[in-house]
Structures are given as C-alpha cells and as structure tokens.
C-alpha positions in Angstrom: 35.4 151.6 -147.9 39.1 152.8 -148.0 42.2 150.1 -148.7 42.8 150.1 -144.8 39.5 149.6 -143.9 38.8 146.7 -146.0 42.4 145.1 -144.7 41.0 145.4 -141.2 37.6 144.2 -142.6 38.9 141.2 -143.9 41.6 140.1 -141.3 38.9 140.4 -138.5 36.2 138.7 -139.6 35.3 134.9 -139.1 34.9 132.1 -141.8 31.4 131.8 -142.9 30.0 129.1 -145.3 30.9 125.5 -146.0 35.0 126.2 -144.5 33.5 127.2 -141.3 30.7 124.4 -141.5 33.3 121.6 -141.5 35.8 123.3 -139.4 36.3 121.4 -136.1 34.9 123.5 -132.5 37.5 123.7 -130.2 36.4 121.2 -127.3 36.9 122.1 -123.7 37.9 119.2 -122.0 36.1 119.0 -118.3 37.7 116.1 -116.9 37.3 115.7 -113.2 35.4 118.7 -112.6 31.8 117.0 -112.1 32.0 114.7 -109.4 28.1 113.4 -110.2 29.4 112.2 -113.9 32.1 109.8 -114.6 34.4 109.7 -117.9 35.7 112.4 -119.9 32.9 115.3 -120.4 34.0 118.1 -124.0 31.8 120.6 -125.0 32.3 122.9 -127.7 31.7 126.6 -127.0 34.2 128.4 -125.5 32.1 129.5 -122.6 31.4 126.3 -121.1 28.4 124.5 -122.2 26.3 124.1 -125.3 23.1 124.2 -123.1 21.6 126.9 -120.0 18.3 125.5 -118.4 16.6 128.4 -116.3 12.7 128.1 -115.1 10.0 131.1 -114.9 9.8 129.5 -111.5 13.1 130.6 -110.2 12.9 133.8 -111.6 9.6 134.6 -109.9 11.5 133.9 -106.8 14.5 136.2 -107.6 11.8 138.8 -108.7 10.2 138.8 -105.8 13.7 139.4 -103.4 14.8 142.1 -106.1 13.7 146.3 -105.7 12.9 146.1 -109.3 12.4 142.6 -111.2 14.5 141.6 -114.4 13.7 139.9 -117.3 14.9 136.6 -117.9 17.2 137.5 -120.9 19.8 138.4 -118.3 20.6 135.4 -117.5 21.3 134.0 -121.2 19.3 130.7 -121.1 18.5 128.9 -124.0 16.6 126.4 -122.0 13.4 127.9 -119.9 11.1 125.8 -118.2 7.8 126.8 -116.7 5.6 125.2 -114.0 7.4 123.3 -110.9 9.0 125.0 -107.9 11.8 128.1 -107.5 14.7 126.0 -108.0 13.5 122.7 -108.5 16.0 122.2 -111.9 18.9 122.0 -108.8 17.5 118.4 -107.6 17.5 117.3 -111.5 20.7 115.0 -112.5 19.2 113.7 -115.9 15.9 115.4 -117.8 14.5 114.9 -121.1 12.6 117.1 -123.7 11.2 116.4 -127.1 12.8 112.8 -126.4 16.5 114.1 -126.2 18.2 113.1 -123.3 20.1 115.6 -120.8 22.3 115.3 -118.3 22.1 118.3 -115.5 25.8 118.3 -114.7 26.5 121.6 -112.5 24.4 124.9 -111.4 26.0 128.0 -113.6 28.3 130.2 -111.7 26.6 133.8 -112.8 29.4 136.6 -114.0 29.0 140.3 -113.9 27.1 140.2 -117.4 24.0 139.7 -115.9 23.9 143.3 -114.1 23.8 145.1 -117.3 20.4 145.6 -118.6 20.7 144.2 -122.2 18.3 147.4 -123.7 20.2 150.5 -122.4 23.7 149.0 -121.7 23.2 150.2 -117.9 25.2 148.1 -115.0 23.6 147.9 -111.7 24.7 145.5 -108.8 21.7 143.5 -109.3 20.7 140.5 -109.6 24.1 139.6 -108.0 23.8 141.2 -105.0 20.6 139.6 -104.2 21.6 136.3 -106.1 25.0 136.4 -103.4 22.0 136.8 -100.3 20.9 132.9 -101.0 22.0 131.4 -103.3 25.7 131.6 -103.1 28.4 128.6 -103.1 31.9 129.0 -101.0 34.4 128.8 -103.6 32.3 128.4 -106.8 30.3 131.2 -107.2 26.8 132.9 -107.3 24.1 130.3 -108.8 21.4 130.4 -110.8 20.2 128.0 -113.9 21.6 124.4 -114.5 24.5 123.7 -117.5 23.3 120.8 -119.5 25.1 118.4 -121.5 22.9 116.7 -124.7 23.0 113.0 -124.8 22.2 112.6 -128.4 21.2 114.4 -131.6 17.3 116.3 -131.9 15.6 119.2 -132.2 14.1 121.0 -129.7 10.2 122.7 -129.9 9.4 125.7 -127.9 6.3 124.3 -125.4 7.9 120.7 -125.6 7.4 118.3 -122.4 10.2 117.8 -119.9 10.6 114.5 -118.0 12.8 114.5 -114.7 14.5 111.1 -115.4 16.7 111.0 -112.2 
C-alpha cells in the first residue's frame, strides 16, 4: 500500500478495540415523539432504534399482494416472529422474549432501501409501491415492522417465546 493510501487508510477508519468499547454512543434523544410512552426515550444508533420486530406473518401477507415475493432481509429486522396474524405486532404496546422486557413504541416508516434486492444490487419500486396500497400513514410514512425499545439487559435465543404483555 502506497504512503497516500495508507493516509486515507488510517484517517477513514473507525476505532476498534477497548477505545471504541468504552467510547460513549451518541444518544438520539426522542422526546415527545411517542405519544403512547411518557418520559424521555435515547437510543443509541444513529438510525433510530436498537431493535426491528417484523413477523413471517406479515410478510406472507405482503407476499401474497406483491408480482414477485421478497425475502424478509429487505426489511432489516433483527427481531422476526412467527405464528399470529399479518400484522398483529401493530396491536402490541409492551412484549417480552427470553424474559427481557420490550416496549413496542411506533411502526417503522420504510425508506427506499428496501427496493434494492440485497444480492444483485437491483432497485425496483417494490415493496413500496405495494407497502403505499395499504399500509400507508398520512404524514409518517409507509409501515411495516414495529421499533422496540429494551427495558433491561439479556440475551436473546433464536426460537425464544414471546409474551404480548399489553
């Protein structure tokens, strides 16, 4: 690697290791902007929330509306439920799983990302355009999957329990 590469190299790259380990998240304060929760609400990823519950349910909806169906990956969850009803996580204010408790604080507004198949790069207008067809809020956006906020410490297992609590 050349002297100007290395410069870029090391001027672009983040802090891994105990520095980055300690080093604060910067917290996005969402005062005000859930009506269902009182208090201050910070999170601390820069895109919103630490947490994206989707179900297998809901996506076998969608499937069935779309001319081709999509895998679940486009929508980013790091939460999927199975079993229940197409978008039963919508009537859900408080869950928990593997004894951690959630609360369901507002239905994700979905962004263009999701029309690019993750494999080939390739943009489409789906699901959006379908998404838009029912499932769309005036002034907030195009819905699909619930942001969660944790409640406490835990550790999650994939085919863990959930419990609706309210």
């Amino acid at each position: 690697m050349d002297a100007e590469s290395a410069q870029w190299k090391s001027s672009s790259t983040s802090t891994t290791g105990p520095a980055a380990a300690s080093a604060p998240l910067s917290a996005r304060d969402h005062v005000g902007v859930f009506p269902q929760r009182d208090g201050r609400v910070f999170v601390g990823f820069a895109d919103g929330f630490s947490f994206l519950l989707t179900s297998c349910a809901s996506l076998d909806d969608l499937n069935h509306r779309l001319p081709a169906p999509l895998p679940m990956n486009r929508f980013r969850p790091n939460i999927v439920v199975s079993g229940g009803e197409a978008f039963e996580e919508d009537r859900w204010t408080r869950i928990s799983i593997d004894g951690i408790a959630f609360a369901v604080v507002k239905p994700c507004a979905r962004c263009v990302i999701t029309t690019v198949d993750q494999r080939t790069g390739e943009a489409s207008h789906e699901p959006l355009r379908t998404l838009a067809t029912f499932r769309n809020v005036a002034g907030r956006g195009v819905m699909f999957g619930q942001n969660l906020i944790h409640e406490q410490s835990g550790v999650l297992h994939v085919g863990a329990e959930v419990a609706v609590l309210e």
